[in-house]
N, C-alpha and C positions, 0 to 999 in steps of 0.2 A: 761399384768398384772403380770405374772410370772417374767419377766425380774425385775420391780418393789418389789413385794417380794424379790427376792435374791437379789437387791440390799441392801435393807434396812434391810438383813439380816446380810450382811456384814459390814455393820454401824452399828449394834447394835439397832435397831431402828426401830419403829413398823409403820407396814404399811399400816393400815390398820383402820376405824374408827375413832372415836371421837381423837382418841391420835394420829394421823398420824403426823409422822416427829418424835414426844419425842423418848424419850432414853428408851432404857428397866427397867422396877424399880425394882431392886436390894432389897432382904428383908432379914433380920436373920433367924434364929432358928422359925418356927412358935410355939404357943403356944402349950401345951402338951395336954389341954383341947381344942385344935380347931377340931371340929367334922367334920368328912370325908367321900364324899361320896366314896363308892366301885367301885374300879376302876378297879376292877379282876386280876388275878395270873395269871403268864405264865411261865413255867418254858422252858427253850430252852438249846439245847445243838450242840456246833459246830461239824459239819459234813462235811466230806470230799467228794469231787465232785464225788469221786468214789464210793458211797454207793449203795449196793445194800441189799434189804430184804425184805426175802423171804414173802409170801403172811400170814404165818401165824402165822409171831411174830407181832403180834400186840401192843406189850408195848413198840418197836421198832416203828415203825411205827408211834406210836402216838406223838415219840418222836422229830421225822423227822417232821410231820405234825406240830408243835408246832412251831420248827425252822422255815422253811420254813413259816408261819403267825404269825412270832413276829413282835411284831408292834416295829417303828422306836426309840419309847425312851420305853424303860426301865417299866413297869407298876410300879413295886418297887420304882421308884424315883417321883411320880407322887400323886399329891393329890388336888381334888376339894374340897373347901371347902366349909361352908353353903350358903355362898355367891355368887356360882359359880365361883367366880375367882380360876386359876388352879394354882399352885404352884410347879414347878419346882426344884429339887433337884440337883445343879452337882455334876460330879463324884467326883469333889476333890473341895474342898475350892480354890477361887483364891485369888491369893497375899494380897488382902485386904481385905481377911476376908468373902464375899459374899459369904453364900452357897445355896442361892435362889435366882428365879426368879418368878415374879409375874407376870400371865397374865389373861384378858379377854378371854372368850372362841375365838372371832375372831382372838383375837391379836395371838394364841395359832396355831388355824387352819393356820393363814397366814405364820406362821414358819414351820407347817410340811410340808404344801405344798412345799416350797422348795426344802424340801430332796426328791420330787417325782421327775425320772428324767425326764428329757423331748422327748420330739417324735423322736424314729431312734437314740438316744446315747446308742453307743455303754458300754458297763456294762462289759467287759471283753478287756483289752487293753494291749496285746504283745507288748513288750519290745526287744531291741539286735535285731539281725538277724530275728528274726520272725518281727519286727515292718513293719508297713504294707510300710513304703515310705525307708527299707533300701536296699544297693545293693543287698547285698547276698539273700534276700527275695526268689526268684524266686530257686533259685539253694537246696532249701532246703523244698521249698513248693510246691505239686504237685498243677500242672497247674488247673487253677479253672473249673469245672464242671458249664454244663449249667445246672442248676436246674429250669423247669417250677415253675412260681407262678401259685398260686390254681387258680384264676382269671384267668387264660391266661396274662397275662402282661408281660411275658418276663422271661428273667433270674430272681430270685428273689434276686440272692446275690447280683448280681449289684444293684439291686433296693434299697435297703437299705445301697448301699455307693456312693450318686452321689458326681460328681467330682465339684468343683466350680471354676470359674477365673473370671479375671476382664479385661476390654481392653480401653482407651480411645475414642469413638467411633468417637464423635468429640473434639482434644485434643488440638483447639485456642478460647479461649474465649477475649473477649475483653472487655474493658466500654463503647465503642463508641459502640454507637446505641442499649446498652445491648446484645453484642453478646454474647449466650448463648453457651456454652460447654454440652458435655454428654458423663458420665463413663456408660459403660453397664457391669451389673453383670451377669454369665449365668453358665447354669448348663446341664451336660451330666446324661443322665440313665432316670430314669422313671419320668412322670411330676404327678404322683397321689401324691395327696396334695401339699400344700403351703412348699415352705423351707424358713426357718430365716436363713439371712444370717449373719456374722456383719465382720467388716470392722474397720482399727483402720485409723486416719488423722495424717498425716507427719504433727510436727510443725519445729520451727525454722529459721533461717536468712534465706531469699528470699521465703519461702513456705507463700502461703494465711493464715488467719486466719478469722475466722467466720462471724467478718465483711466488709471483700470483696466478699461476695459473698451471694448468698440467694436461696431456704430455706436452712434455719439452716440444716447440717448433723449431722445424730442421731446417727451413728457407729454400726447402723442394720439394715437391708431390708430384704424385705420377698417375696420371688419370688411365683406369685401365682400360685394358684394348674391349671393345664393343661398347663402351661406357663414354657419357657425353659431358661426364661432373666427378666432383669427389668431393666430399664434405668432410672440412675442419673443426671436429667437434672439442671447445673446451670448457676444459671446466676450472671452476677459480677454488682456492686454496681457500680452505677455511681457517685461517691464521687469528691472533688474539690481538693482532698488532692494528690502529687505526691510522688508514689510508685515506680514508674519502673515496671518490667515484674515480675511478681511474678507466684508460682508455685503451684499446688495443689495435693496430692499426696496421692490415697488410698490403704492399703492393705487389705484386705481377709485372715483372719486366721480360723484355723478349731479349732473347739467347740465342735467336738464329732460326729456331727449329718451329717458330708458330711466329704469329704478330697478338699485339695485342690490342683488343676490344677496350667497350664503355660498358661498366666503371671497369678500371685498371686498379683503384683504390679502396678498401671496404673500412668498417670502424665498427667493433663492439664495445659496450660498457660494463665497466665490472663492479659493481654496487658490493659498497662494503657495509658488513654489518658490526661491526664494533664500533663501541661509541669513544669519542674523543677524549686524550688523559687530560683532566686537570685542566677544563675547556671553560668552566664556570668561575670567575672572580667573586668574590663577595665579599661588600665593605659594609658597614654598619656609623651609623649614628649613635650619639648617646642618650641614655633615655629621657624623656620628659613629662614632667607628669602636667595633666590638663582640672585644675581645680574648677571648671564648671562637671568635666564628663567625672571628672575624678577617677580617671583612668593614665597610666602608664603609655606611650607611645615612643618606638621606634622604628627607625627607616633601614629599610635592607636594602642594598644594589647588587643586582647582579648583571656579569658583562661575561660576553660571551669571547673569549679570547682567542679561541681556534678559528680555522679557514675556513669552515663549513657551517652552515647554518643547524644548531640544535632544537629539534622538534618536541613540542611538548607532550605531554605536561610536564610541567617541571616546578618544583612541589619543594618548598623548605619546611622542615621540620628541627622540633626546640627537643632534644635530648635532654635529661635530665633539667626539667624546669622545674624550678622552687614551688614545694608543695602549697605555699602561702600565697604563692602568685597561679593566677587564670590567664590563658590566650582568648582575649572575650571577643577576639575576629573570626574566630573559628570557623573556618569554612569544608563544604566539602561532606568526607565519609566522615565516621567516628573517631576518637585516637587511638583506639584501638585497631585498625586498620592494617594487616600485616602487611608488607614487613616492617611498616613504619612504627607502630605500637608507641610515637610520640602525638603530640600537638600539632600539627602541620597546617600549613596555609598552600594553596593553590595559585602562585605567581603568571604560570601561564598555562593555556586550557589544551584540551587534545588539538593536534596537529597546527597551532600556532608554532610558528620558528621565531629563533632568536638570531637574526639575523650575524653573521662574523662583524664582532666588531662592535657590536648592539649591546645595549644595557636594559634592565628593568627594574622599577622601585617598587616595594612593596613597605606597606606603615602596618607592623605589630602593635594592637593595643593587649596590655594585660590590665586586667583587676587585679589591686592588691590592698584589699580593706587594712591588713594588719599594718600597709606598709612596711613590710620586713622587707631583706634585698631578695633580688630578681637576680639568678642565677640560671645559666642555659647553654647547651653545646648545639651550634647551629649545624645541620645539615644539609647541603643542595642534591636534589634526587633528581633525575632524568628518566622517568616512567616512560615503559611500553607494554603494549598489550593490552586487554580490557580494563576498565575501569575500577570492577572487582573482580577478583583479587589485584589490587596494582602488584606489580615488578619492576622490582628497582635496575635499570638498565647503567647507569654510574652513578656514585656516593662520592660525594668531595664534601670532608668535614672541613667547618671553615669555624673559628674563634668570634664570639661576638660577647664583649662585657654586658657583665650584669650591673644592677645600680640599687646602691643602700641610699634610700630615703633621706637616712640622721649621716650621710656623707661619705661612707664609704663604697668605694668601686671595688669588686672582683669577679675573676675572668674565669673561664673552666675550658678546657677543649685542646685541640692542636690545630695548630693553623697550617691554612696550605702554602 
C-alpha cells in the first residue's frame, strides 16, 4: 500500500477513496469569512546535531522538544474548514497561479504517510570517501565493532544493512514444453523480518518483453521474514509467432533499506520454438539436358534470409512431377515418405545450419527417355524430429519451370 501512495504521490494524484486515480484539485485564495477549525501553533527552531543543555534551562529545552515533534507541514500553512476538507497552503505560488490544495481528510493522511520513511532507511547518508561502497572507505573508517543486539541476534550493525544480489538459478527457459527459468534473489546478515526488494527489467532489441513470459514482473519482491532468498520463477509463453532467443535481464538497486552485493545483475534465455516465416529463398536455373548422361539437370539455390541460423535437414521436394520424367538423384528414404509423399532430395543433413544470410545449391538430374516436358511444384521443408517418420517443421512452396524438349517452357506452383 505504501509503494501505492508514493506513487500517486509522484503523479500528483490521489490514492486513496472515492477520487482514487483524479488529480489533486487545485483552489485560490479561500474565502476571508470561511471558518477554521484550530489546528494549534508550534513554533520550532533549527538545532545543530551537537546541542547540548543543561537540565535546568528549560525555555531551552522546550525549545528543542518543539523541534524535535514538529509535525511534517507547517501548522501555519494548514486549515480545516467547516466542512472538513483540509486546505493546504504552499510555500510559494506555482507558475500558474495555485496557491492551494484541497483535500479530504483520507486524501490528506495518504500524503503524509508518504513522508513516513520506511523500515531500516537509512536517514543519515555519507557522501565522498565516507560513502559506504567507496575505496578509500576502509583506510579512513575504524574497522567495524561487533556490537551485540539486545535480543542476542548478532552483530546489530550488520543487521540493519543486509547485503542483496541476484543469480540466474536456472538461466535456459524455453517455449517447448513451457520450460520454466528461475532468478533467485538473496540476502546476507540477519533474516528478522520481511525485506522489499525491487529490481529494475532490461528492455530493448533482443531482451523479452512482458509478453513472452508469465507472471507479469512487478520490479519488487519481498523476501520473507526467516527467509534468506525468494525465487523468480518464469515461464515463457508458448506463442506461434517467431522471435529467435531472446534475453531477460534483472537488476537489484539499493533503496535505502539493504546495500547491494555481487552479482547486482542476473540474465536468462528464452529459446523459441517456432520456426522462422518465409526464411528460405529459392531460385532455380533452366533446365539442361547432358547428351553423354542423357539426363535432365537443374540447379536449385537456397538462401537463408532470416536473422537466425536454420538447422537441418532441410529437404526439397518436386510436387507433382511429370509422370514421364524420373528424379534419378534420389536420395534418402523413399518418395513415399510421409508427409512428403513426393520425390525429394536432401540439401542439408541433420543438425547442419544454414547460416543467416547463407545459401546452398543443389543440381536436380531427371531421366526423361520420352523427352516429354518436365513439369514440377518445388517445396523447401525444414524437418525435425527423427528421421522416420520426418516432420515437416515449415513448408515454403516456391515456383520452379519445367522444360519441353521440342521448346516449350511451363510453369506450375505459387511462388513465395
Amino acid at each position: 500500500m505504501l509503494a501505492g501512495l508514493a506513487a500517486a504521490s509522484v503523479q500528483g494524484r490521489v490514492a486513496t477513496g472515492p477520487r482514487l486515480g483524479a488529480r489533486l484539485r487545485r483552489v485560490g485564495d479561500p474565502p476571508e469569512t470561511m471558518p477554521a477549525r484550530e489546528t494549534g501553533a508550534c513554533q520550532a527552531r533549527s538545532q545543530g546535531a551537537g546541542l547540548v543543555v543543561p537540565a535546568g534551562q528549560r525555555e531551552t529545552l522546550e525549545r528543542v522538544c518543539r523541534y524535535l515533534l514538529r509535525p511534517p507541514v507547517p501548522a501555519d500553512r494548514l486549515r480545516v474548514a467547516a466542512d472538513g476538507q483540509v486546505w493546504l497552503q504552499l510555500r510559494h505560488r506555482w507558475a500558474d497561479g495555485t496557491p492551494h490544495f484541497v483535500f479530504d481528510p483520507v486524501e490528506f493522511l495518504g500524503r503524509l504517510a508518504v513522508l513516513v520513511p520506511g523500515p531500516r532507511v537509512n536517514l543519515l547518508l555519507s557522501h565522498g570517501v565516507l560513502g559506504p561502497r567507496a575505496a578509500w572507505r576502509s583506510a579512513v573508517v575504524p574497522g567495524r565493532a561487533t556490537n551485540p543486539a539486545p535480543d542476542g541476534g548478532g552483530d546489530l550493525e550488520a543487521r540493519t544493512s543486509p547485503v542483496v544480489s541476484i543469480v540466474a538459478r536456472d538461466a535456459a527457459a524455453s517455449e517447448a514444453r513451457s520450460d520454466s527459468g528461475t532468478f533467485r534473489i538473496s540476502r546476507t546478515g540477519s533474516l528478522v523480518g520481511a525485506l522489499t526488494v525491487n529490481y529494475s527489467i532490461a528492455g530493448g532489441q533482443g531482451q523479452a518483453t512482458s509478453a513472452d513470459y508469465g507472471p507479469a514482473l512487478t520490479n519488487v519482491v519481498t523476501i520473507p521474514a526467516s527467509q534468506s532468498f525468494v525465487d523468480l520463477v518464469i515461464t515463457p509463453v508458448d506463442d506461434s509467432q517467431f522471435e529467435g532467443t531472446e534475453t531477460l535481464t534483472l537488476t537489484v538497486f539499493d533503496t535505502g533499506s539493504y546495500d547491494v552485493g555481487s552479482p547486482a545483475t542476473a540474465s536468462l534465455t528464452i529459446t523459441d520454438n517456432d520456426p522462422p516465416e518465409s526464411a528460405i529463398e529459392s531460385t532455380r536455373s533452366g533446365l539442361v539436358y547432358d547428351r553423354r548422361t542423357q539426363k535432365f539437370s537443374q540447379q536449385i539455390t537456397l538462401r537463408n534470409t532470416s536473422q537466425v541460423a536454420i538447422a537441418g535437414p532441410i529437404v526439397v521436394a518436386l510436387d507433382g512431377l511429370s509422370p514421364n520424367a524420373t528424379l534419378s538423384n534420389l536420395t534418402g528414404l523413399t518418395t513415399t515418405n510421409p508427409p512428403l509423399g513426393s520425390p525429394f532430395i536432401q540439401v542439408i543433413g541433420p543438425g547442419a545450419p544454414l547460416a543467416p544470410g547463407g545459401s546452398v545449391t543443389v543440381v536436380l538430374q531427371f531421366a526423361n527417355p520420352s523427352m516429354g516436358a518436365i513439369n514440377y511444384t518445388l517445396r523447401v521443408l525444414v524437418i525435425s524430429g527423427p528421421v522416420t517418420p520426418w516432420t515437416v517443421r515449415t513448408s515454403t512452396d516456391a515456383c520452379a519451370a519445367g522444360h519441353n524438349p521440342r521448346g516449350h517452357i511451363s510453369s506450375t506452383g505459387r511462388g513465395v
